[in-house]
N, C-alpha and C positions, 0 to 999 in steps of 0.2 A: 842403081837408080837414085839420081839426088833428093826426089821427094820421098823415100824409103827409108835413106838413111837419115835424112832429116828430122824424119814421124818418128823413128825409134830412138834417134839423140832426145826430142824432145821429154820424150814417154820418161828416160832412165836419169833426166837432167835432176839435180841435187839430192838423187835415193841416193841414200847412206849404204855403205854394204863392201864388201871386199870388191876391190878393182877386177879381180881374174873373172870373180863370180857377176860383174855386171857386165862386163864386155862379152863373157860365153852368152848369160840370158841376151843381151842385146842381137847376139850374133844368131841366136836359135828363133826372135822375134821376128830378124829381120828375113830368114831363109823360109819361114811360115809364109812371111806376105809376098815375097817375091814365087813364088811356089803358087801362090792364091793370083794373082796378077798375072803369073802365065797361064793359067787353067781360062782365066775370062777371056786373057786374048785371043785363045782358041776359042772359044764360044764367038768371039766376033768384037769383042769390045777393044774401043780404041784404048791406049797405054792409059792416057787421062782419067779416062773411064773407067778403068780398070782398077788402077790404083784408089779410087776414090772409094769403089764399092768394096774393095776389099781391107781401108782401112777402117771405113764403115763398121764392118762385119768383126772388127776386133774392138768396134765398140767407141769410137773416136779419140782422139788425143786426153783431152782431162779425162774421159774416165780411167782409160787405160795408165794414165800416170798416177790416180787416186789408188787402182791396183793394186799397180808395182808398188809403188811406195806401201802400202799397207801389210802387201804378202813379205816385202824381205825385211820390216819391219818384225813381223809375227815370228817369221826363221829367227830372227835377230835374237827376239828375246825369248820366246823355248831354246834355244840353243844355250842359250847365258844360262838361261835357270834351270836347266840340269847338269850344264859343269857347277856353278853357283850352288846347286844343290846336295853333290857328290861331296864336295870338298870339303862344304859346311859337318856333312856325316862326319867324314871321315876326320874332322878336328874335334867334334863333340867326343866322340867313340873313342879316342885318344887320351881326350883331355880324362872324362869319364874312367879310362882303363886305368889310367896311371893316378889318377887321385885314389881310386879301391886298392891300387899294388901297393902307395905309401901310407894306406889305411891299413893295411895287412899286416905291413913292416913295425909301423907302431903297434899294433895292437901285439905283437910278436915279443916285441920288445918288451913289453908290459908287460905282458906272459911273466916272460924271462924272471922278470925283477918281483913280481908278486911269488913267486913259487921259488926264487931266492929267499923273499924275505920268509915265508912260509918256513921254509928251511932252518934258518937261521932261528925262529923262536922252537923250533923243535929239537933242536941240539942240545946234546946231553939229556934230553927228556925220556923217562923212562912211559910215560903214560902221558896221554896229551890233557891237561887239566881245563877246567871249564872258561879259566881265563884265555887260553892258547885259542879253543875252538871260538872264542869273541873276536879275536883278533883275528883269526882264520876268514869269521865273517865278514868282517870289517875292513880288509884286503880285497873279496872279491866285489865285495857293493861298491870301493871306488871304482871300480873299473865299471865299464858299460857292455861290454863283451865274453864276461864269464859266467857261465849259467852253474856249472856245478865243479864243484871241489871235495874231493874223495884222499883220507888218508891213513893208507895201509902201515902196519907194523911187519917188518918183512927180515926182522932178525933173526937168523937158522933158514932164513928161505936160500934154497941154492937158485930157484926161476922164479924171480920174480913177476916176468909176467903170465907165465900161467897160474903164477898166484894169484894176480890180482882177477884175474880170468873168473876163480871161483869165489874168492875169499868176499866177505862182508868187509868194507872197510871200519876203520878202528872209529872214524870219523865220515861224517856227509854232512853237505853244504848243501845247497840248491836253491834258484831263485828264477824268478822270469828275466828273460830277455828278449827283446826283441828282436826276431826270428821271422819274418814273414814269408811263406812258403813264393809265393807270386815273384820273390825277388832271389828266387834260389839260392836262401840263405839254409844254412845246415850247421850242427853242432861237433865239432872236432876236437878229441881228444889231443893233450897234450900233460907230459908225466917228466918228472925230474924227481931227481933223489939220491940219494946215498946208503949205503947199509946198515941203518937203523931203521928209516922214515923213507915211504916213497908215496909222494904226492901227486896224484891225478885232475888234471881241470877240464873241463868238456867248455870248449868257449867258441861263440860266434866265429862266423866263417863266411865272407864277402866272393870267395873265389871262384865259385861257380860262374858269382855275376858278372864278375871280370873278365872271366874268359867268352861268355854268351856276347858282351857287351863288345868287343874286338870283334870276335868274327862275324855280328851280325853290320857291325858300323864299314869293317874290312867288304864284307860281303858288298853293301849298298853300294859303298861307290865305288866299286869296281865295276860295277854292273852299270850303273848311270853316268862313269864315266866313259864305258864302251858304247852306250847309248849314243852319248855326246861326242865320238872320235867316229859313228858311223855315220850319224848328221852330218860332221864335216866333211867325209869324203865324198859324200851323195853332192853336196853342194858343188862341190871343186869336180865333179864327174871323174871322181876317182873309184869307186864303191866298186869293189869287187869280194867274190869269197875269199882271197886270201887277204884282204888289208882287216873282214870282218874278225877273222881266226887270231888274225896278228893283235886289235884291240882288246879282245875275248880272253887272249892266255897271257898277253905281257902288258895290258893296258897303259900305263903313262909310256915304257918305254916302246910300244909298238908305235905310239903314236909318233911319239921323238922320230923314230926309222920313218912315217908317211911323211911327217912336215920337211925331213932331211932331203928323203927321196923326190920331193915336190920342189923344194928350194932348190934343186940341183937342178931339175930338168929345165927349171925357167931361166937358168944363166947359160944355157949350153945353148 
């Protein structure tokens, strides 16, 4: 009927929105009113009549395009802002993991070279003298990441570290670090030496945070990404349990296989 298709051109006239997805709505508006239009003709009403009460009943032309235009508007942007929202995760949670992994590396580093240099003043030292244990000090306070420094004398030891297991060290350091439990920071031994002098540092440790921080960022948007690839297939009247299963366990690439699987069907 030409005032049918007329009514619903008007209704969907300059709503923004994917073409498949406005032509299926137009086509499900129009099969509504044609459906409502034959139920009145059977009651007795002429076509004119008909048509008129039941485009009535969907509310007339402006309001029905204030609607549409409002609802595929609202699809529009919750759909954006939780793809928008997954991806933003999943670049923070990246950025985040890999700034604490080359914070690790440095501080590793450091490690390295303070428990070098450590070394190095205690070569050829029969007794570690009060100048050594200054200097001792004065190594780990540059650093922002070592809380304690321990230095055993381990000459005639055949195990060292079940030496160190009981033994008093010959020397102890110790200072605050910041450690805050809430960011599951934790204090990690690390030990170098040779066989006169073996030096122990217990120093900050970001790792926990780094790994929490991946898989909670990993977590999020894969989850709000499957969010956002079930929206789309509900929209395209594709939503079934296997495209959900397919977003759920392989998410970007499931989706890749619907948009693939869809762009094919439309050229055939």
């Amino acid at each position: 009927m030409k005032r049918i298709d007329n009514f619903v051109d008007s209704v969907y006239r300059n709503v923004g929105g994917k073409r498949k997805e406005i032509h299926e709505a137009k086509a499900e508006m129009r099969n509504h009113l044609l459906e409502a239009v034959h139920e009145l003709k059977l009651e007795g009403k002429s076509e004119n009549e008909a048509i008129d009460i039941a485009i009535e009943r969907f509310g007339g032309q402006e309001e029905m395009r204030s609607i549409v235009r409002q609802l595929f508007k609202d699809q529009r942007t919750f759909a954006k802002w939780v793809l928008y929202t997954s991806v933003a995760i999943l670049i923070i949670s990246l950025s985040v993991f890999t700034f604490l992994v080359q914070n690790s590396v440095e501080e590793m580093n450091e490690q390295s070279l303070v428990a070098t240099e450590i070394a190095e003043r205690l070569q050829d030292q029969e007794v570690i003298t009060p100048e050594i244990k200054e200097d001792i000090a004065m190594l780990a306070r540059s650093t922002n990441h070592i809380a304690e420094v321990d230095v055993y004398d381990v000459r005639k030891v055949k195990d060292v570290f079940s030496y160190i297991e009981n033994a008093k060290p010959n020397y102890h350091y110790e200072r605050e670090v910041w450690t805050p439990k809430w960011l599951k920071t934790e204090l990690f031994p690390y030990g170098n030496g040779d066989d006169k002098w073996f030096v122990q540092m217990k120093t900050r440790s970001f790792d926990n945070l780094s790994v929490l921080v991946l898989f909670v960022g990993i977590a999020s948007y894969w989850i709000l990404f499957s969010v956002w690839g079930i929206i789309n297939a509900y929209h395209y009247k594709r939503l079934n349990l296997g495209w959900i299963l397919s977003f759920i366990f392989f998410n970007i690439i499931g989706y890749l296989i619907f948009y693939l699987v869809g762009k094919r069907k439309t050229y055939i």
